[in-house]
C-alpha positions in Angstrom: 98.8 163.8 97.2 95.6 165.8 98.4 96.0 165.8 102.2 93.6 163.2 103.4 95.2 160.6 101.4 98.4 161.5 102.7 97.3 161.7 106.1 95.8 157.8 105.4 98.6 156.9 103.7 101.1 157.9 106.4 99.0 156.8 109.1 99.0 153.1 107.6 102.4 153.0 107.0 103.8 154.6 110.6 101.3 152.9 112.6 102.3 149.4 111.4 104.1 147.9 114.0 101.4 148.4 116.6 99.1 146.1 114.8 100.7 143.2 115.0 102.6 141.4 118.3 105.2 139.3 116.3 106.4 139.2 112.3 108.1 136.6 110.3 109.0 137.9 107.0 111.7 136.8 103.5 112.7 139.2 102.4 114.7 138.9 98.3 116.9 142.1 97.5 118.2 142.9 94.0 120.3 145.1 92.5 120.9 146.1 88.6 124.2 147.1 89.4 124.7 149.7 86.0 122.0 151.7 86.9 122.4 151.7 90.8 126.2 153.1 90.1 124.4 155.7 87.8 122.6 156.6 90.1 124.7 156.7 93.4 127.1 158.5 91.4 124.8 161.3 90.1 124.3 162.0 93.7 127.5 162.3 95.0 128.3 164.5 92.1 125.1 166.8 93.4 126.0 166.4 97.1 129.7 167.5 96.3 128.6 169.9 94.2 126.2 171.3 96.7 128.7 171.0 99.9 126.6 168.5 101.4 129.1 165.4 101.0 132.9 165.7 101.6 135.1 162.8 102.2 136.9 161.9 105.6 140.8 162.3 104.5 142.0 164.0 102.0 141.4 165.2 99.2 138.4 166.2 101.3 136.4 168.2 98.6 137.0 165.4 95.6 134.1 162.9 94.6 135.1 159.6 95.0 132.7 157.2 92.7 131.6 153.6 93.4 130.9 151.1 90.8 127.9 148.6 92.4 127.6 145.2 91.0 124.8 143.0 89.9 123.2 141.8 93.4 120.5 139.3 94.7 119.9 137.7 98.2 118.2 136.3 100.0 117.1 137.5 104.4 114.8 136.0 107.0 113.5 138.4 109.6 111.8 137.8 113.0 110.5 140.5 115.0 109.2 140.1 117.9 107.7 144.5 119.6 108.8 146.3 120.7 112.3 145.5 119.9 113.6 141.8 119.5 114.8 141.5 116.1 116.5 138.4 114.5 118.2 139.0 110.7 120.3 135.9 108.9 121.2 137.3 105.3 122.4 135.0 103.0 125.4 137.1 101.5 124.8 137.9 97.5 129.1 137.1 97.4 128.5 133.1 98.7 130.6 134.1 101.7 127.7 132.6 104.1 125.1 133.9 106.4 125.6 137.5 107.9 123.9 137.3 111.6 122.3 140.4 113.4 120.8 139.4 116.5 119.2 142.0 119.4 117.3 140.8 122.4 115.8 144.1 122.8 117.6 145.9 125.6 119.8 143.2 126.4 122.7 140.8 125.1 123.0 141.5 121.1 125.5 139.2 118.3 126.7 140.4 115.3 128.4 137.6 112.9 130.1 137.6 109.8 132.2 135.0 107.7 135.1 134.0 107.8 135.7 135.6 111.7 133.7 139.3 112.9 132.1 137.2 115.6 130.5 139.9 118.2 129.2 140.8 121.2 127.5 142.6 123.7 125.6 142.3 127.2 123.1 145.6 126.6 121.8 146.9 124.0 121.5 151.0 124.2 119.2 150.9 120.8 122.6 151.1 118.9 122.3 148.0 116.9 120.0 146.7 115.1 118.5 144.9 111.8 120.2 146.7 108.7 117.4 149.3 108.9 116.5 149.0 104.8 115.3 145.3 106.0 113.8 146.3 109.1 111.7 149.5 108.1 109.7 146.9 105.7 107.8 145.6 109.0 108.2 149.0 111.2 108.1 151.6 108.7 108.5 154.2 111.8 112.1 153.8 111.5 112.1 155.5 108.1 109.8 158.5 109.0 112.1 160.7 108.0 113.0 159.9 104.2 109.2 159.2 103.9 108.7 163.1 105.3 111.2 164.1 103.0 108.9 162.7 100.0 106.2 163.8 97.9 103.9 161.2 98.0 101.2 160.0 95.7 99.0 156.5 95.7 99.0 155.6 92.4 96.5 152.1 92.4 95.9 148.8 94.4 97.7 145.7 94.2 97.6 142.0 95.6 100.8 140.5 96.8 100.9 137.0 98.8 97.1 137.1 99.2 96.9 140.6 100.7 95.5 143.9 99.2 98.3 146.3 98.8 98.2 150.2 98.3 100.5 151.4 95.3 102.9 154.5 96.6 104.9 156.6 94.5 107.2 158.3 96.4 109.6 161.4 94.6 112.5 163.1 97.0 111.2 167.0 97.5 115.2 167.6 97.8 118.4 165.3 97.6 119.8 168.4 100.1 119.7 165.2 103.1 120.8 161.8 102.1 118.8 159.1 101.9 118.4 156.3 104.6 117.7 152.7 104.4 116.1 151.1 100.9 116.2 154.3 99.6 118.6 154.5 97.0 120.5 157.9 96.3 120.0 159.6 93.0 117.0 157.4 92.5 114.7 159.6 90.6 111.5 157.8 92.2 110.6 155.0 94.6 107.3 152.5 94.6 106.4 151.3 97.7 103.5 148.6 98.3 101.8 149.3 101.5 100.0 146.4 103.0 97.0 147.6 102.7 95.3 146.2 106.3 98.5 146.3 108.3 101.1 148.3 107.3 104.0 147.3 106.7 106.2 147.5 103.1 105.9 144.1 100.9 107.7 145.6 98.2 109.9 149.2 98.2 111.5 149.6 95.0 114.3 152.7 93.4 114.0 153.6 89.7 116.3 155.3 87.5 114.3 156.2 83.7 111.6 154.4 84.8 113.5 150.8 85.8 114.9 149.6 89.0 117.9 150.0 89.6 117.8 148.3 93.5 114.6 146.2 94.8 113.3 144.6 98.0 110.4 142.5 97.7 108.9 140.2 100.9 108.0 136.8 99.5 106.9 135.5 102.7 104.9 136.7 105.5 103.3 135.9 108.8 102.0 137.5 111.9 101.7 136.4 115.6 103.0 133.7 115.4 104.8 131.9 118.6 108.9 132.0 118.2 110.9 129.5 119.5 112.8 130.2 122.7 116.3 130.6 121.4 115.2 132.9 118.3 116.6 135.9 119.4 119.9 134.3 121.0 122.6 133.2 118.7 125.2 130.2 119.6 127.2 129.3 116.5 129.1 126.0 116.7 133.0 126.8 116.6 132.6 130.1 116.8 133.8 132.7 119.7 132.2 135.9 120.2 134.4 138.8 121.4 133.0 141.1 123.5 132.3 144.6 123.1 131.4 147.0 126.2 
């Protein structure tokens, strides 16, 4: 990308969350789960190979391969800057809704059928949103793997009514593991930039040319009011056990 596109681009993307006061987003995630294990797999194999991976017990030095399966589901997002965040995930298993709740600085609840029920008083910036959900509305968070990409706009779009800018993004080295949607052992990633704001409506890892693991925002909204009680979480039945 010739550098004043890549200074644009990067600008848009990293400066997202400062244009907007509050986000609402849906957020669908899917996952072809043959070529996602190709993938994943082809990576460990180079970060083993390599000595970048190694595995926590013994045998330390031998690749241990997953096998992903087929995967779609379904997470609603409120985000309220700098830092009040509320994420319900309907699992892709039908085991129910996965909670992640963070009042900023203070009290945050973690939930989890049939019984992780937590929480905590403070918040030190430890938890969170899973980040490959959050980074879609604050980018910022995945400076990094975006820095660790050759990146190159490659059209315009439209998505919900908005103009979008078309990213291909290519890893300059698999030598650092990728974080959040990023998918190891992708060969390339698409990203749609909102094209005004900022933020990701679609981020997508390909394998030969198809994806092999997709999320795609299907609804949006900005600055909107929350109700008091978004970023709280008071599930009936259930007791939270506290964590210091």
């Amino acid at each position: 990308m010739a550098a004043n596109q890549f200074r644009n681009v990067s600008d848009l993307l990293l400066g997202a969350s400062e244009r907007y006061r509050t986000a609402r987003a849906t957020i669908v995630r899917r996952r072809r789960g043959d070529l996602a294990t190709e993938a994943e797999n082809r990576y460990v194999e180079y970060g083993f190979g390599h000595g970048i991976l190694s595995n926590f017990d013994p045998p330390f030095d031998v690749p241990r391969y997953r096998r992903y399966a087929d995967l779609e589901e379904v997470s609603r997002l409120w985000h309220e800057r700098p830092d009040r965040w509320r994420q319900e995930t309907e699992a892709g298993d039908g085991s129910g809704t996965v909670y992640r709740v963070a009042d900023g600085k203070g009290p945050w609840w973690y939930y989890e059928a049939p019984d992780r029920a937590h929480y905590s008083p403070t918040n030190d910036g430890g938890f969170s949103p899973d980040v490959e959900l959050s980074c879609l509305l604050d980018p910022y968070e995945i400076r990094y793997g975006l820095g660790d990409c050759d990146l190159r706009i490659v059209g315009g779009a439209e998505r919900l009514g908005r103009d979008t800018v078309e990213v291909e993004a290519r890893a300059v080295s698999w030598d650092y593991a990728p974080v959040g949607p990023f998918w190891d052992g992708a060969d390339d990633y698409l990203i749609s930039v909102d094209a005004e704001i900022g933020v990701i409506l679609r981020f997508a890892s390909r394998l030969r040319g198809e994806e092999c693991d997709a999320f795609e925002v299907t609804g949006l909204a900005f600055d909107e009011g929350f109700p008091r009680g978004t970023f709280f979480l008071d599930l009936p039945g259930v007791e939270f056990e506290g964590i210091d």
